[in-house]
N, CA, C and O atoms as a DFTB+ gen file, in Angstrom:
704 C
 N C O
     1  1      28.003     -43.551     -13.492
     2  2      28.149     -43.579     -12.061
     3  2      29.554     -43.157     -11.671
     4  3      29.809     -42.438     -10.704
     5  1      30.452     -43.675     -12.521
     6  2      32.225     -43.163     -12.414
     7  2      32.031     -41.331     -12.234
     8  3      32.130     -40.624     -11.231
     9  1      31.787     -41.061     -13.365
    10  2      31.916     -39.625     -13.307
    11  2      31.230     -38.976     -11.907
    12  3      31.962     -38.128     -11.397
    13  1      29.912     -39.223     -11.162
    14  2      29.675     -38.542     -10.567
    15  2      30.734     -38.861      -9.087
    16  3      30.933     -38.100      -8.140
    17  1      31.089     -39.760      -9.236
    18  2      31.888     -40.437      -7.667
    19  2      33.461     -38.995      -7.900
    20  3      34.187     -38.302      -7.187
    21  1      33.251     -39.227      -9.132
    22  2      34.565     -38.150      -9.555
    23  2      33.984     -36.434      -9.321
    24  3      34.499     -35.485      -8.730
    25  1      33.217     -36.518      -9.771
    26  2      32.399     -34.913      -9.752
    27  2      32.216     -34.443      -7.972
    28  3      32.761     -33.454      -7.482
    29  1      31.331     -35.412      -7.219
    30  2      31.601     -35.140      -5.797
    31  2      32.831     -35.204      -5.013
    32  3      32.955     -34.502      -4.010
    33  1      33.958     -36.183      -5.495
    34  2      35.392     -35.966      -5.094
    35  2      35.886     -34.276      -5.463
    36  3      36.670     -33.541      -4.862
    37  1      35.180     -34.077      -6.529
    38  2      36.031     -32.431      -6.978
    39  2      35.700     -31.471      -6.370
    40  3      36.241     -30.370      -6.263
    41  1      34.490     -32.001      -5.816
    42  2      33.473     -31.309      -5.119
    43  2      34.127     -30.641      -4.026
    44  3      34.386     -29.438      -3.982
    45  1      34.394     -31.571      -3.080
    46  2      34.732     -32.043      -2.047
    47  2      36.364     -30.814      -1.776
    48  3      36.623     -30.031      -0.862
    49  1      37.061     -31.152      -2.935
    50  2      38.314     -31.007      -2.617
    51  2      38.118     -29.212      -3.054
    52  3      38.844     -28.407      -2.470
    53  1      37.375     -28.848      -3.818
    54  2      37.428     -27.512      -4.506
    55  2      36.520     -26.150      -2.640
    56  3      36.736     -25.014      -2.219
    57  1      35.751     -27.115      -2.315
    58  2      35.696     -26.628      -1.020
    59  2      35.955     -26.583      -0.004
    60  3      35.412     -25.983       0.923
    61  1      37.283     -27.546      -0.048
    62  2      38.199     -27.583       1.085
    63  2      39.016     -26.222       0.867
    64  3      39.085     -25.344       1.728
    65  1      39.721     -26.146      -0.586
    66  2      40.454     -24.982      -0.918
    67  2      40.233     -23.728      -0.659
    68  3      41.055     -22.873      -0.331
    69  1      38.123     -23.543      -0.944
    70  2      37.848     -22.129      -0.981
    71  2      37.883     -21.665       0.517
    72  3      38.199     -20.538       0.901
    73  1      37.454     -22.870       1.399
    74  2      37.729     -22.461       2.764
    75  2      38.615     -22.235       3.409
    76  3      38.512     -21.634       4.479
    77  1      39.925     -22.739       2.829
    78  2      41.028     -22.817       3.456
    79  2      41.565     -20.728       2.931
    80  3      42.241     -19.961       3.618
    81  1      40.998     -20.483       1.711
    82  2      41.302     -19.483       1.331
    83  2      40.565     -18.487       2.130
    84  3      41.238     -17.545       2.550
    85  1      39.728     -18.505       2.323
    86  2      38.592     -17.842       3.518
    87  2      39.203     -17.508       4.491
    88  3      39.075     -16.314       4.763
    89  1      40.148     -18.376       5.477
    90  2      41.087     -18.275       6.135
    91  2      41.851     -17.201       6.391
    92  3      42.012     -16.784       7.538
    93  1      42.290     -16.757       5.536
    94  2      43.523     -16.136       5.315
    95  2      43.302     -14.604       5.407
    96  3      42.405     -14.124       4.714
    97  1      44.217     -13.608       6.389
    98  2      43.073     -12.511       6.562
    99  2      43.911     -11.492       5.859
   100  3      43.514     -10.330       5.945
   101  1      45.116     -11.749       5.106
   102  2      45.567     -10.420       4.152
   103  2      44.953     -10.930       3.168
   104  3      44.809     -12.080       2.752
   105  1      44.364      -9.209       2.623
   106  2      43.029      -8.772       1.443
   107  2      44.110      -9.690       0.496
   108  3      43.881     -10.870       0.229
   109  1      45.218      -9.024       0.070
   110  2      46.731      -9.761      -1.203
   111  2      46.408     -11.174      -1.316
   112  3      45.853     -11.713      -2.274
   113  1      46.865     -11.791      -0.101
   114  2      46.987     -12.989      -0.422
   115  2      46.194     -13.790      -0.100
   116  3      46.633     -14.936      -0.006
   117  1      44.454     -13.537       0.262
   118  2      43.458     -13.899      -0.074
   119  2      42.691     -14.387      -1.533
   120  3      42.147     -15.418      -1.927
   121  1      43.008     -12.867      -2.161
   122  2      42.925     -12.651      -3.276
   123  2      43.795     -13.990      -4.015
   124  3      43.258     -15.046      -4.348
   125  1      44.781     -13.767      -4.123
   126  2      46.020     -14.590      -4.711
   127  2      45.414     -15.843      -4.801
   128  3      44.972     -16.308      -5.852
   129  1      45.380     -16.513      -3.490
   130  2      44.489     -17.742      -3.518
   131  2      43.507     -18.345      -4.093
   132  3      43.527     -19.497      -4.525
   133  1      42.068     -17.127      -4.136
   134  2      41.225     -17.490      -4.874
   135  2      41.140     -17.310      -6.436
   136  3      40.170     -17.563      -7.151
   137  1      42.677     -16.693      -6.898
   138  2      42.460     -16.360      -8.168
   139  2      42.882     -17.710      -8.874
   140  3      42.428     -18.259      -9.878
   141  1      44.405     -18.231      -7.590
   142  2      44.918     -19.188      -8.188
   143  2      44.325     -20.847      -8.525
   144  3      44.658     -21.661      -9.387
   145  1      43.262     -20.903      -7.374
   146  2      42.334     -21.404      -7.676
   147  2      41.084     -21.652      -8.631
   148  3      40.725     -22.743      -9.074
   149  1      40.758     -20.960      -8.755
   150  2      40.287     -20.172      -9.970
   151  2      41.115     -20.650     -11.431
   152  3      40.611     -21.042     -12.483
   153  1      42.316     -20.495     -11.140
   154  2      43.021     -20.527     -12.936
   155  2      42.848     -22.198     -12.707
   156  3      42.172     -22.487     -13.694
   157  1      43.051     -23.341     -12.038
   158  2      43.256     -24.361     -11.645
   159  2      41.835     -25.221     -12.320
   160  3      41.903     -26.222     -13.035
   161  1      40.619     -24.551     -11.890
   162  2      39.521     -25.261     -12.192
   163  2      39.360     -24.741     -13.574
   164  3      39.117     -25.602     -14.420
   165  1      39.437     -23.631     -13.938
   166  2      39.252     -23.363     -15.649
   167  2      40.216     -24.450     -16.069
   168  3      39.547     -25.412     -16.447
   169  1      41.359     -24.666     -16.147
   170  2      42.363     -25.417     -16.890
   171  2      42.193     -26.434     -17.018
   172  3      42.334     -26.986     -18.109
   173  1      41.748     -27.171     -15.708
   174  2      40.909     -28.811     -15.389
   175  2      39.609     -28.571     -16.008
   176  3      39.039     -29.466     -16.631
   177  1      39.231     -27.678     -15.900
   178  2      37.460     -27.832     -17.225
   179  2      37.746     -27.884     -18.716
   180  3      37.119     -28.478     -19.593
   181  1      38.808     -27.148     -18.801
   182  2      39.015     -27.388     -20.531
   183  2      39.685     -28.143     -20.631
   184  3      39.652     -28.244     -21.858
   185  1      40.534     -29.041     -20.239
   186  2      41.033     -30.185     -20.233
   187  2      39.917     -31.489     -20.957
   188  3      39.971     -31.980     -22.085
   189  1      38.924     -31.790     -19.799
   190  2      37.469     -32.534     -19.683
   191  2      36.920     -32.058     -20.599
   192  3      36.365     -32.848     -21.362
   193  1      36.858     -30.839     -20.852
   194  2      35.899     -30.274     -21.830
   195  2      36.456     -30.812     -23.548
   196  3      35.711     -31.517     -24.229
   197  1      37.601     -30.433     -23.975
   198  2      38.485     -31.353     -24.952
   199  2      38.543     -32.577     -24.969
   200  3      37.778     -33.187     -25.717
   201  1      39.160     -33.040     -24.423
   202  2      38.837     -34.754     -24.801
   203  2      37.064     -34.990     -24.536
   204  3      36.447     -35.853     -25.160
   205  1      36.707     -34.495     -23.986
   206  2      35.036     -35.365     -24.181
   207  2      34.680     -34.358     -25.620
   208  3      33.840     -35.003     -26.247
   209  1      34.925     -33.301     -26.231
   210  2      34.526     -33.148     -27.417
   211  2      35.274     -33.907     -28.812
   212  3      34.932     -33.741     -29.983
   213  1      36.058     -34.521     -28.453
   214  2      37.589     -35.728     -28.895
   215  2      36.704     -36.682     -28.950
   216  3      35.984     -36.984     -29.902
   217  1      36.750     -37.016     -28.213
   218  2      35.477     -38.701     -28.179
   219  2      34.175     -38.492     -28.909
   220  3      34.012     -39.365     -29.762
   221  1      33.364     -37.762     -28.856
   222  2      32.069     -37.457     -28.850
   223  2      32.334     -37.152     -30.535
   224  3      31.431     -37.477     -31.306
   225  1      33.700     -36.468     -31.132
   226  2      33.224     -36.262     -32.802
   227  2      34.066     -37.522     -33.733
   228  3      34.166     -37.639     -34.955
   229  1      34.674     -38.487     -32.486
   230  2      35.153     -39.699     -33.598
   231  2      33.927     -40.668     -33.060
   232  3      33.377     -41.490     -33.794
   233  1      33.729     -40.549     -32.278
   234  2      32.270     -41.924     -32.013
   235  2      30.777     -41.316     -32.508
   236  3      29.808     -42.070     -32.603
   237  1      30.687     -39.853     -32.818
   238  2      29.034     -40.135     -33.731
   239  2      29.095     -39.521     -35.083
   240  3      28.118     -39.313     -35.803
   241  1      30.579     -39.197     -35.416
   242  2      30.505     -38.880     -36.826
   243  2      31.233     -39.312     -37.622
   244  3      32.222     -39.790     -37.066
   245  1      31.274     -39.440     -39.183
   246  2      32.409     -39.843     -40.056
   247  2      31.926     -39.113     -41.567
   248  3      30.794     -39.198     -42.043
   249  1      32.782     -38.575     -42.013
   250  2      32.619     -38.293     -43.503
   251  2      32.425     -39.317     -44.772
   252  3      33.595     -39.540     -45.083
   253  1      31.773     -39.906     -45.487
   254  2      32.513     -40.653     -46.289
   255  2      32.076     -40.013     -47.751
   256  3      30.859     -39.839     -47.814
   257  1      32.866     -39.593     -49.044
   258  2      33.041     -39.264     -50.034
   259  2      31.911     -40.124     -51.097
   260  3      31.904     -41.353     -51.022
   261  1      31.308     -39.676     -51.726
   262  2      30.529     -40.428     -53.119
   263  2      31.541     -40.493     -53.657
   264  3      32.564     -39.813     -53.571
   265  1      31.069     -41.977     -54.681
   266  2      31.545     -42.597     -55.842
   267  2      32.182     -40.876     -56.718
   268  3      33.366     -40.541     -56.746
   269  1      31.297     -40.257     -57.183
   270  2      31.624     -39.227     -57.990
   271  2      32.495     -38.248     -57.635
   272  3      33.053     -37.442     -58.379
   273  1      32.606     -38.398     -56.105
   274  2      33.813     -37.130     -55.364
   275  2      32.870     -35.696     -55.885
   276  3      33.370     -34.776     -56.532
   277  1      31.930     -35.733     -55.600
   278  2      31.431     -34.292     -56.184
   279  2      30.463     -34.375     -54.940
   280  3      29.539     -33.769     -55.483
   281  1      30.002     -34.648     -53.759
   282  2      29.750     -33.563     -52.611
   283  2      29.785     -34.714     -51.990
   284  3      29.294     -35.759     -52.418
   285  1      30.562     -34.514     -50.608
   286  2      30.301     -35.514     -49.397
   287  2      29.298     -36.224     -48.442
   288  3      28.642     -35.379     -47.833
   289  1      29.050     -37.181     -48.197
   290  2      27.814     -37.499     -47.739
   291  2      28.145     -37.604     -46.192
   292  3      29.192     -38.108     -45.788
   293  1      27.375     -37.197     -45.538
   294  2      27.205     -37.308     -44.153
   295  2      26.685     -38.539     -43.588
   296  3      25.533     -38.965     -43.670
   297  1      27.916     -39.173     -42.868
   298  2      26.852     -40.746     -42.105
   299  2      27.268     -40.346     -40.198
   300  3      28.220     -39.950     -39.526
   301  1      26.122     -40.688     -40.055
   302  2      26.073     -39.921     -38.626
   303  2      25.148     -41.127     -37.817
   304  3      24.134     -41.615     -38.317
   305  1      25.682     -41.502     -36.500
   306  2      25.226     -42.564     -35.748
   307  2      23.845     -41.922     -34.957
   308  3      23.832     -40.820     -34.408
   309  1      22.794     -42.783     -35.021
   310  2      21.594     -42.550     -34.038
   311  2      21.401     -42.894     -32.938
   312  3      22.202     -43.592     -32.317
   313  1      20.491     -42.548     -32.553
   314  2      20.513     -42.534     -31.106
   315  2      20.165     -43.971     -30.699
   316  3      20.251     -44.468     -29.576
   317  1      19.779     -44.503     -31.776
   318  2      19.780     -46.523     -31.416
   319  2      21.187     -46.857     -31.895
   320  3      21.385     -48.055     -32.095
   321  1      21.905     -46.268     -32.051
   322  2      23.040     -46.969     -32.728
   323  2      23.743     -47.245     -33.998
   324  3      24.904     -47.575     -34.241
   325  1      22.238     -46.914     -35.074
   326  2      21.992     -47.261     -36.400
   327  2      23.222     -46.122     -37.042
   328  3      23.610     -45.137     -36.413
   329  1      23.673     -46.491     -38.325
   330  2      24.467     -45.715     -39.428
   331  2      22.902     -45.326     -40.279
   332  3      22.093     -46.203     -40.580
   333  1      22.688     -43.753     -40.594
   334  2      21.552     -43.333     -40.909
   335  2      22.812     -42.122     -42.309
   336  3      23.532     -41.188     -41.955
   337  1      22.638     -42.626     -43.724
   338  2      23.131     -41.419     -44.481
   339  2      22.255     -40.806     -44.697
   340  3      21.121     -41.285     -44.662
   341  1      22.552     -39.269     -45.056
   342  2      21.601     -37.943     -45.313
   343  2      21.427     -37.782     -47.159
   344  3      22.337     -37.697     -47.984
   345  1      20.127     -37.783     -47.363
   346  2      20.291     -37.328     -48.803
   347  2      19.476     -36.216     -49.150
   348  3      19.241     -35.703     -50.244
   349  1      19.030     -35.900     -47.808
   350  2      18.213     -34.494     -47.792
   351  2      18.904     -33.829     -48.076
   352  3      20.071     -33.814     -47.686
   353  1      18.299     -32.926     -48.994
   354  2      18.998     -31.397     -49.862
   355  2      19.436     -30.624     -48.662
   356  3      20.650     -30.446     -48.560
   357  1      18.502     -30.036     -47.552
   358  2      19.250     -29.216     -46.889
   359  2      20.478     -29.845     -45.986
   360  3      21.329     -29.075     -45.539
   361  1      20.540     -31.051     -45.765
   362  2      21.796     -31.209     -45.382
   363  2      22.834     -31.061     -46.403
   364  3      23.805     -30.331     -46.200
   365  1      22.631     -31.924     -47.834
   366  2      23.614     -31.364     -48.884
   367  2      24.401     -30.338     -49.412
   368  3      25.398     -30.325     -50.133
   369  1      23.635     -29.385     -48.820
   370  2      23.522     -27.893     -49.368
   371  2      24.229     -27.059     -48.205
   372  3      24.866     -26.013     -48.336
   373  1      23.939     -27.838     -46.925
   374  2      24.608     -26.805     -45.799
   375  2      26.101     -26.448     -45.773
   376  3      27.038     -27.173     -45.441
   377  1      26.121     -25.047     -46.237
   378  2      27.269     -23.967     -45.608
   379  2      27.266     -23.861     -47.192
   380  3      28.364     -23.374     -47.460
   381  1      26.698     -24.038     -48.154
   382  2      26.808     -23.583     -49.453
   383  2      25.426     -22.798     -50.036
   384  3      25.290     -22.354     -51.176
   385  1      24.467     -22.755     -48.963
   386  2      23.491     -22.111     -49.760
   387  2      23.533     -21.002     -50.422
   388  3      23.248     -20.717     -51.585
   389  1      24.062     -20.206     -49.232
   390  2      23.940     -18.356     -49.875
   391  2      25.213     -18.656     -51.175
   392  3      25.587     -17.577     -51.633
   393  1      25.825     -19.709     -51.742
   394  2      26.564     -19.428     -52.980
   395  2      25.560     -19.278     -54.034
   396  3      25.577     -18.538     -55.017
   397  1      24.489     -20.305     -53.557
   398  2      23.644     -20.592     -54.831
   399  2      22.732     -19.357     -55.629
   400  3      21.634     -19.507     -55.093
   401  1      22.612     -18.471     -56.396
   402  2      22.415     -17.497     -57.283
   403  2      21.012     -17.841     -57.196
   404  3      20.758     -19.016     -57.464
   405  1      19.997     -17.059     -56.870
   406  2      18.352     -16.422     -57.404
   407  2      18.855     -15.599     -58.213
   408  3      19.897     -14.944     -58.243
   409  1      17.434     -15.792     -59.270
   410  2      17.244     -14.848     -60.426
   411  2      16.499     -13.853     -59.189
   412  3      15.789     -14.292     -58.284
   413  1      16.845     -12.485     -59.402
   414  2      16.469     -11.678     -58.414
   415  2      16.158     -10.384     -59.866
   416  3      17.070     -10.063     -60.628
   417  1      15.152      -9.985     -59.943
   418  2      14.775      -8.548     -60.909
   419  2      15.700      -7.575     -60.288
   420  3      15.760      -7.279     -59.095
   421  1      16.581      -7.011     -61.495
   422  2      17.312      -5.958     -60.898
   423  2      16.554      -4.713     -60.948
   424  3      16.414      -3.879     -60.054
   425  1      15.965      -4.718     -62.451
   426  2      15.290      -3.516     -62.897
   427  2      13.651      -3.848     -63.683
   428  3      13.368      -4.794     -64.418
   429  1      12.920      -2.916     -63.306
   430  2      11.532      -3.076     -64.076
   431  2      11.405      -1.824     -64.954
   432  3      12.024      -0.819     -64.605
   433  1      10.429      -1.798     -66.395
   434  2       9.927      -0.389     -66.457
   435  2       8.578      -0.323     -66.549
   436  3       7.992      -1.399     -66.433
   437  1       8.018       0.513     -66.702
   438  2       6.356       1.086     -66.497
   439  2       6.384       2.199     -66.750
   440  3       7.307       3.012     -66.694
   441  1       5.060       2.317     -67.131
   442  2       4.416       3.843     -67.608
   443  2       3.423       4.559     -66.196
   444  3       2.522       3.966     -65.603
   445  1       3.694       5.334     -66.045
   446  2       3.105       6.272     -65.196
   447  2       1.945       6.492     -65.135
   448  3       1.812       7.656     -65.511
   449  1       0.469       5.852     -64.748
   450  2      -0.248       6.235     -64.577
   451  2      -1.134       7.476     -63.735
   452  3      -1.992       8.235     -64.186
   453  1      -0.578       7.367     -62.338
   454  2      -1.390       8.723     -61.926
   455  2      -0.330       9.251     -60.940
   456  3       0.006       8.378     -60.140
   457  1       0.239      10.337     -60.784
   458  2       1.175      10.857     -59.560
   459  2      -0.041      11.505     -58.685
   460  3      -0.967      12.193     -59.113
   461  1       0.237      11.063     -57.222
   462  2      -0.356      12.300     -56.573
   463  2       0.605      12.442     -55.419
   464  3       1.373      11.635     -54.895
   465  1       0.189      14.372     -55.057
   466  2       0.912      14.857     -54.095
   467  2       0.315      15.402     -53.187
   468  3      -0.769      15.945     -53.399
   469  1       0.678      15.389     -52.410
   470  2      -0.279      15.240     -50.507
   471  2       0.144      16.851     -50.571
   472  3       0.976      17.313     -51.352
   473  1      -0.659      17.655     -49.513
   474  2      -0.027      18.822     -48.986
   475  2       1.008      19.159     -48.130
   476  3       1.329      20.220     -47.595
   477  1       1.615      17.672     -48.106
   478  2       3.125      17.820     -47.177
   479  2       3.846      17.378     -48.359
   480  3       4.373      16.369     -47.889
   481  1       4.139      17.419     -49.264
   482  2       4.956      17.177     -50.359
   483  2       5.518      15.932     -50.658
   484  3       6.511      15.660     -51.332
   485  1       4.555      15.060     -49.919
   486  2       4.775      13.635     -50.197
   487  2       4.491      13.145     -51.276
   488  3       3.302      13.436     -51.404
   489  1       4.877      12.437     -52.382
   490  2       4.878      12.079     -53.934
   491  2       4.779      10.319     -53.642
   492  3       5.521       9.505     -53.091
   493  1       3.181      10.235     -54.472
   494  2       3.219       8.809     -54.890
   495  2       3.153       8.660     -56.209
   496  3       2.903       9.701     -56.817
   497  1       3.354       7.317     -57.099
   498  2       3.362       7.025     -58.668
   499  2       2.743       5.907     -58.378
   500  3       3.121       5.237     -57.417
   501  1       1.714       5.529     -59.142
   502  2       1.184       4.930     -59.434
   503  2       1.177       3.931     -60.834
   504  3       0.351       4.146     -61.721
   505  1       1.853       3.180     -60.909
   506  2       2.059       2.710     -62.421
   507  2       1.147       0.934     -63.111
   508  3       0.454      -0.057     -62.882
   509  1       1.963       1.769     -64.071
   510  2       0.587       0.753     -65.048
   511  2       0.342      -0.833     -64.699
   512  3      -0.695      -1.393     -65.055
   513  1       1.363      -1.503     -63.987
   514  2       1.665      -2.572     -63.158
   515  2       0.485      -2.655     -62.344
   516  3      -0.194      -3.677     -62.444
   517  1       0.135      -1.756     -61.562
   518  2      -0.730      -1.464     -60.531
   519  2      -0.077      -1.461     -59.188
   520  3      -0.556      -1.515     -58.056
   521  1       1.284      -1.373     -59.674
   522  2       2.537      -1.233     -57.880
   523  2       2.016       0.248     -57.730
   524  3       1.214       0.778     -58.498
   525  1       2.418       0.658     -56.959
   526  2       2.354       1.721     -56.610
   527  2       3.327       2.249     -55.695
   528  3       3.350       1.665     -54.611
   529  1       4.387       3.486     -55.885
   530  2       5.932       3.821     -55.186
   531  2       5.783       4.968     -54.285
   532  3       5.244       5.942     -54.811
   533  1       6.230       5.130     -52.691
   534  2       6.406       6.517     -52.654
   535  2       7.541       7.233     -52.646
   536  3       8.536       6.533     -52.454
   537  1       7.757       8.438     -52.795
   538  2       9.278       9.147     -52.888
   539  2       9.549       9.071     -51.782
   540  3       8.612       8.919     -50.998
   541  1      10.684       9.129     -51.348
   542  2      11.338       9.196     -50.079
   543  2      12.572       9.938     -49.853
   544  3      13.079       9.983     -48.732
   545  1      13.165      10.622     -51.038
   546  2      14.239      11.637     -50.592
   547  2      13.481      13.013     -51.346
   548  3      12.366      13.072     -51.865
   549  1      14.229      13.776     -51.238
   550  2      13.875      15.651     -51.508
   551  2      14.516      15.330     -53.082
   552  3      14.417      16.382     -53.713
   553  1      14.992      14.505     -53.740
   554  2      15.619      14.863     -55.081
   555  2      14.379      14.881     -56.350
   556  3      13.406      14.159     -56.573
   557  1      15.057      16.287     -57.140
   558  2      14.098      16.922     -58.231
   559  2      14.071      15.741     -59.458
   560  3      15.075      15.404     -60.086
   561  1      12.887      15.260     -59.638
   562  2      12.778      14.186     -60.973
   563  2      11.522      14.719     -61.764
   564  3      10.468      14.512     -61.164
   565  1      11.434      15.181     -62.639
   566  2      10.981      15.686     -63.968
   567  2       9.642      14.666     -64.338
   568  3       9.948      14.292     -65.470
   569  1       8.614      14.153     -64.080
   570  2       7.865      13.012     -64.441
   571  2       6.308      13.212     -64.591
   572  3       5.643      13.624     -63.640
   573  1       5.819      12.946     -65.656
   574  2       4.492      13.418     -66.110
   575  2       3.957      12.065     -66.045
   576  3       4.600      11.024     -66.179
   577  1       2.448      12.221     -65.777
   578  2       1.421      10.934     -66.717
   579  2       1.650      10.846     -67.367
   580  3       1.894      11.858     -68.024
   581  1       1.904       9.097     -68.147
   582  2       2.637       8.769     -69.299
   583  2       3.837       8.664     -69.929
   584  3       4.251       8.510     -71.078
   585  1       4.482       8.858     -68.289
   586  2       5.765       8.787     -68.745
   587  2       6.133       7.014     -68.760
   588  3       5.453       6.152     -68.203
   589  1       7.671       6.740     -69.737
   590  2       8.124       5.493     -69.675
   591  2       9.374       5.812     -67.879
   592  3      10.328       6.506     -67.527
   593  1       8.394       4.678     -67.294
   594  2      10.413       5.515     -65.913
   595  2      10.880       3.797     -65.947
   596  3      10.567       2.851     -66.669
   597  1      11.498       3.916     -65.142
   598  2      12.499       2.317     -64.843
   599  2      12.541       2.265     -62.864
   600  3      12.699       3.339     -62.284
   601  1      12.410       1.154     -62.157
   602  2      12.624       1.151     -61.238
   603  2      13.641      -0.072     -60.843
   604  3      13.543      -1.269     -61.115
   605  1      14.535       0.553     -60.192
   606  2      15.644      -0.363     -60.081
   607  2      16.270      -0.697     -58.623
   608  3      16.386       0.183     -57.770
   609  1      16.659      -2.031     -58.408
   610  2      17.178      -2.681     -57.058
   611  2      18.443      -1.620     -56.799
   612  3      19.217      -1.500     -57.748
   613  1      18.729      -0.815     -55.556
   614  2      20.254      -0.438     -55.422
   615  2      20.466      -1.249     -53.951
   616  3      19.779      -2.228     -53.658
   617  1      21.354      -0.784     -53.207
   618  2      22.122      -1.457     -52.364
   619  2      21.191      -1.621     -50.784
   620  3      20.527      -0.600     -50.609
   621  1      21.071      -2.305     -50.024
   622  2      20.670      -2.408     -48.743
   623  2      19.184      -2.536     -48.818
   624  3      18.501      -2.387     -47.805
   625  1      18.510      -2.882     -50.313
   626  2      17.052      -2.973     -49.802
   627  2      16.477      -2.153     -50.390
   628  3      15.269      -2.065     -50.607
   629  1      17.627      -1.240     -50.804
   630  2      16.480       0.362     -51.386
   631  2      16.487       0.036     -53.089
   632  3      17.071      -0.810     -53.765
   633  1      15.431       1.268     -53.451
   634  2      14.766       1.250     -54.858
   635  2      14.895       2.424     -55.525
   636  3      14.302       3.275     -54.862
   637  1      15.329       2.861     -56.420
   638  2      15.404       4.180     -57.031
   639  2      14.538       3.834     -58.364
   640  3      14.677       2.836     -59.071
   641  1      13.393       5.145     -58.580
   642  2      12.771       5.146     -59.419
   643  2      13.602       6.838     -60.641
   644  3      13.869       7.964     -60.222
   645  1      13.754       6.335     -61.993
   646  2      13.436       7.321     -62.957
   647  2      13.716       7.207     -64.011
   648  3      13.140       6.209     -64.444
   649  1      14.651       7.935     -65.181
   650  2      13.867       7.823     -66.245
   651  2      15.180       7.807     -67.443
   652  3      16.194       8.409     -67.088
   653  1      15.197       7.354     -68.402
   654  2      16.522       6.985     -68.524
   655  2      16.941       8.042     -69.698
   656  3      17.942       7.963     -70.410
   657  1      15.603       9.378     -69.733
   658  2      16.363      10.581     -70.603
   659  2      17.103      11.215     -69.598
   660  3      18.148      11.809     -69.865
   661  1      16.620      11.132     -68.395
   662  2      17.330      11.656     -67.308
   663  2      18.225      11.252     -66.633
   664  3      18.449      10.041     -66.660
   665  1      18.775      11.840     -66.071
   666  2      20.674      11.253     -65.788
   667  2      20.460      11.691     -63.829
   668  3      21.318      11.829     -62.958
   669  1      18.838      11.800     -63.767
   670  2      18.548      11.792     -62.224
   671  2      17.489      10.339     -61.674
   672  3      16.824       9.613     -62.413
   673  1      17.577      10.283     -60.680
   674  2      16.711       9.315     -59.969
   675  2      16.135       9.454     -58.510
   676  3      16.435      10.330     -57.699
   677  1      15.265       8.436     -58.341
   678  2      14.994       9.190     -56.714
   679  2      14.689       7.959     -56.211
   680  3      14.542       6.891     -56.805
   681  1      14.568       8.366     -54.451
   682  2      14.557       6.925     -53.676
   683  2      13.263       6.500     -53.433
   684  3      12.607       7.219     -52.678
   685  1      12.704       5.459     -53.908
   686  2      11.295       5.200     -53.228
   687  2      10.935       3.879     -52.656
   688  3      11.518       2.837     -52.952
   689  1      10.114       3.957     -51.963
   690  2       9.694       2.560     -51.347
   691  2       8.506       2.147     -51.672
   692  3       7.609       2.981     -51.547
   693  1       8.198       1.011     -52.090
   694  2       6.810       0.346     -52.920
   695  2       5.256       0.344     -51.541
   696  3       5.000      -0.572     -50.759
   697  1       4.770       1.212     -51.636
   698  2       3.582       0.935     -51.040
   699  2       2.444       0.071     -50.952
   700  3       1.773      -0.040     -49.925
   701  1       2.180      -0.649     -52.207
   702  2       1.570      -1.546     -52.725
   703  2       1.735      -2.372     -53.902
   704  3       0.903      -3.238     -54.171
């Protein structure tokens, strides 16, 4: 109830100002007025805005350390009041996940079962896996039925398929 008796006092006084600035009939020092006004209420909002984020992270939070000092536990007040600690993994884990390492396949190989080529010179491979790749750049790769090739992870998502007598490769994207 305090705050709002305070909020309509600001009220009150912040539209006495803008009117009084209204007033004033040089464009300059119209301007001037409402700017200076202006800097006045930003400065008084971040003021309020700081200490109530001051209060608000020493009254619903606290760190406290495990016995082992090997990851911090979070005790955080509820909305009844209660001290509630976290032993859920994803809280444990938060702001450290992306450290944690997947086994991610860098490279596969396979034998070539069937190539086919469209009459727009589009190239699919078909391999013994039963994946199936299409080419996607213009580069020349040498590859028969039965061949051994390798398909490998490169950077941003993409896949280069070929062959490791060859010292070439090409870009493809897995169709199936």
């Amino acid at each position: 109830m305090g705050m709002g008796i305070v909020n309509t006092a600001m009220a009150d006084e912040v539209t006495k100002k803008l009117e009084a600035c209204a007033q004033i009939e040089n464009d300059e020092r119209r301007l001037f007025c409402l700017d200076k006004l202006i800097a006045s209420l930003a400065s008084d909002e971040r003021k309020a805005s700081l200490s109530a984020a001051k209060n608000s992270a020493e009254s619903e939070k606290s760190l406290k350390v495990s016995p082992n000092n090997t990851m911090p536990q979070i005790a955080s007040t509820g909305r009844d009041g209660s001290h509630t600690e976290s032993s859920n993994h994803s809280e444990t884990s938060f702001g450290i996940e992306s450290r944690e390492k997947e086994t991610i396949v860098q490279k596969i190989y396979a034998t070539i079962v069937k190539i086919n080529k469209s009459r727009f010179r589009d190239t699919t491979y078909e391999l013994g896996n039963g994946q199936i790749w299409a080419k996607k750049d213009s580069s020349r790769l040498k590859i028969m039925k039965g061949d051994e090739i390798y398909i490998e992870r490169g950077a941003l998502s993409s896949f280069y398929l070929g062959k490791d007598s060859q010292n070439t490769r090409t870009k493809v994207n897995r169709i199936k």
